[in-house]
C-alpha positions as CSV (number, residue, x, y, z in Angstrom):
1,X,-72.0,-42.1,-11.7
2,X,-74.0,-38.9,-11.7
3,X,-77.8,-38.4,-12.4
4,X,-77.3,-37.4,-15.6
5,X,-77.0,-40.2,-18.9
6,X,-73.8,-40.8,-20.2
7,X,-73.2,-39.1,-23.6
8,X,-74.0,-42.7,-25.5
9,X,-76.6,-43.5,-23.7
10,X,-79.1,-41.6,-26.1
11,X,-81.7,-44.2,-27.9
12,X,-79.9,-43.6,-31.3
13,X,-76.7,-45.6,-30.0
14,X,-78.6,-48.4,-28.5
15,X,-76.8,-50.5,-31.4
16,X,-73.4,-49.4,-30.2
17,X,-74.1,-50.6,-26.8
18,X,-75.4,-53.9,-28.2
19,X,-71.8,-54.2,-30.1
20,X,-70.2,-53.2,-27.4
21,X,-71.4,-56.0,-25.3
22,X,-70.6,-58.4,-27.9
23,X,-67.0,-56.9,-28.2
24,X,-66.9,-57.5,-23.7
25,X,-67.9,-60.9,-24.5
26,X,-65.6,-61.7,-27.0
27,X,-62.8,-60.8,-25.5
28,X,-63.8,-62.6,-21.9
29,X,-64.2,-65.5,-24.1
30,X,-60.3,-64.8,-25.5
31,X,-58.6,-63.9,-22.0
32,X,-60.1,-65.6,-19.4
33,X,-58.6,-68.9,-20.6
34,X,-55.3,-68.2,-20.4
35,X,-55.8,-66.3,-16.8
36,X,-57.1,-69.5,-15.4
37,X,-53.9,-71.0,-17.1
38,X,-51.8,-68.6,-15.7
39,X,-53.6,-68.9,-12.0
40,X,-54.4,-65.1,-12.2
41,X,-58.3,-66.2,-12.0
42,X,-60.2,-69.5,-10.3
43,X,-62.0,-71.8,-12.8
44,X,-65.3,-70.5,-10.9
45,X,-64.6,-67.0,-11.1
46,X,-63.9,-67.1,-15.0
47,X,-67.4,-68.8,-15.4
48,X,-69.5,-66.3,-13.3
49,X,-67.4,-63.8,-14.9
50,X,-68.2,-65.1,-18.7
51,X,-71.8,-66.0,-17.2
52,X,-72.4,-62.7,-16.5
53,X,-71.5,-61.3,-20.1
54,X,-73.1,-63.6,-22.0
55,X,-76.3,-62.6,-20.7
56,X,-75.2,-58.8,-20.6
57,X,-74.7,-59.5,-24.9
58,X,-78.3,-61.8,-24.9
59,X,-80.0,-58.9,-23.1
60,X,-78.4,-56.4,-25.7
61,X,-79.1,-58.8,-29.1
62,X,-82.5,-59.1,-27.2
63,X,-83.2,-55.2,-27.1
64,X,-81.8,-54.6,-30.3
65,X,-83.9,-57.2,-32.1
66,X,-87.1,-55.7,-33.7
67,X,-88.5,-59.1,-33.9
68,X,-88.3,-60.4,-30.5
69,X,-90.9,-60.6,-27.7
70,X,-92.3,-57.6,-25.9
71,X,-91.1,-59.6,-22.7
72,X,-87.9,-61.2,-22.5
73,X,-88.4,-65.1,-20.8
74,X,-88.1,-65.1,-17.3
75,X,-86.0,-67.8,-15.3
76,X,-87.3,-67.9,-11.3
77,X,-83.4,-69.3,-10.7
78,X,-81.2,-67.2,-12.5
79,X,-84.0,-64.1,-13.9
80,X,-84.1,-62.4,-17.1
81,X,-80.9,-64.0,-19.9
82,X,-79.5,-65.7,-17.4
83,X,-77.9,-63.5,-14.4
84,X,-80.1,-61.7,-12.2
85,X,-79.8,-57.6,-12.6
86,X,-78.2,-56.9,-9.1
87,X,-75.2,-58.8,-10.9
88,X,-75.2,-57.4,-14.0
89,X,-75.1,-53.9,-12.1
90,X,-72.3,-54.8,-9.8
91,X,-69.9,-56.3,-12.9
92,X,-70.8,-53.2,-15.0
93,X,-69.8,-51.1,-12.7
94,X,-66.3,-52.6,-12.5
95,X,-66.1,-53.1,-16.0
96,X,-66.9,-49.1,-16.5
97,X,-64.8,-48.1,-13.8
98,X,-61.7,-49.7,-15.2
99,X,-62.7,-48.7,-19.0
100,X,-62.6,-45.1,-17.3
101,X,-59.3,-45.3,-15.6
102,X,-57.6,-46.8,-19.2
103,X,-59.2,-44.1,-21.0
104,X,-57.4,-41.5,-18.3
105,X,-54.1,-43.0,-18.5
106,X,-54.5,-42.6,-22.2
107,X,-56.1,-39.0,-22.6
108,X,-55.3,-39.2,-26.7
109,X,-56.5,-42.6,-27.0
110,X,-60.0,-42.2,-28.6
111,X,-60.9,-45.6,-28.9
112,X,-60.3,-45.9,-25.3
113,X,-62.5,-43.1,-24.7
114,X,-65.1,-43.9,-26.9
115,X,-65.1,-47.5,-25.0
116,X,-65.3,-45.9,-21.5
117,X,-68.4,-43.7,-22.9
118,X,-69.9,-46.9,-24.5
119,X,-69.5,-48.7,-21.0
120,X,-70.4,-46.0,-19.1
121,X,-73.8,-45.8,-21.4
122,X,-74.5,-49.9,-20.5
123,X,-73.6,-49.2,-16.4
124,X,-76.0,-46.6,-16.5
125,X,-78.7,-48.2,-18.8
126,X,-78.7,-51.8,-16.3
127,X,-79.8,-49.6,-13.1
128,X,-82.9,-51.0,-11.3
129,X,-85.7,-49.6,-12.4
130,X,-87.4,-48.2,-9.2
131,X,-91.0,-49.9,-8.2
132,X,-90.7,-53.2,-10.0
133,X,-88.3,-56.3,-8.7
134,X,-85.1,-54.5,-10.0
135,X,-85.0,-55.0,-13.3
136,X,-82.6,-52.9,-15.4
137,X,-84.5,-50.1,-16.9
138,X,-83.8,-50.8,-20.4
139,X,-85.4,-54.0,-20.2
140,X,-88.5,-52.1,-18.7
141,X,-88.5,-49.6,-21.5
142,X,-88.1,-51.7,-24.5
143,X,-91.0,-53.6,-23.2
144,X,-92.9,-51.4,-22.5
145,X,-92.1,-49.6,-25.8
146,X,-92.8,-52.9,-27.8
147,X,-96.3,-53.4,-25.8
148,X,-97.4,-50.1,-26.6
149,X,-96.3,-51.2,-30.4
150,X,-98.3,-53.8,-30.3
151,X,-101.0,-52.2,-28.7
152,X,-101.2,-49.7,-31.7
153,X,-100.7,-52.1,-34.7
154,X,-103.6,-53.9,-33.2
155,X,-105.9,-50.8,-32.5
156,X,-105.1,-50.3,-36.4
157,X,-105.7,-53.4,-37.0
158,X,-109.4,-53.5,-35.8
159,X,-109.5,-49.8,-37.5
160,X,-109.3,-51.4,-40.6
């Protein structure tokens, strides 16, 4: 991945990259089923697997939420909505790798493209944030976004 964001990765489609989670999650929950069925995944590796993108969608319906906490809960065995980031890197990566080689094989496929962007945009948002324990930097910023918040509604507060 280069240096650069990913085209969606912009603020404004934050909401896309919620929905998109939702839409990985969804269809885990479809497929992976019939893949232990068919023997083409272990029992184990389907539950990591859905594990992993269920807290990928609660981290997203967590950011996205104008209501929630400044801080998202923290777990000491499992971290932040229930996979630690390192994880949550590693699948991502995968995921957008592969959404990237669909979207290639079909080059007129704009949904397929569109879903590589939007996957690319979540790979690239879950990096560690340098100086802290590792935590994705979108976590970081939308905390640190909803502290300063508060901070200011409560400066206007005592204005008042």
């Amino acid at each position: 991945m280069t240096s650069l964001p990913p085209r969606l990765a912009d603020y404004r489609f934050r909401g896309y990259c919620a929905d998109t989670a939702a839409h990985l999650l969804r269809g885990r929950e479809a497929s992976f089923p019939a893949y232990v069925e068919a023997g083409k995944l272990t029992a184990e590796a389907a539950g990591e697997g859905l594990a992993l993108i269920r807290a990928l969608a609660a981290q997203w319906r967590w950011i996205t939420d104008l209501a929630a906490p400044a801080c998202p809960a923290w777990n000491d065995r499992t971290g932040y909505f229930g996979r630690y980031n390192h994880l949550l890197v590693a699948e991502l990566a995968t995921i957008a790798v592969k959404a990237r080689a669909q979207a290639d094989r079909n080059p007129t496929s704009d949904d397929r493209r569109i879903m590589a962007d939007l996957c690319d945009a979540l790979a690239w948002h879950q990096r560690p944030y340098s100086g802290l324990s590792g935590e994705a930097v979108i976590v970081v910023m939308v905390s640190a976004e909803r502290v300063v918040d508060l901070r200011r509604k409560r400066a206007e507060r005592l204005a008042a």
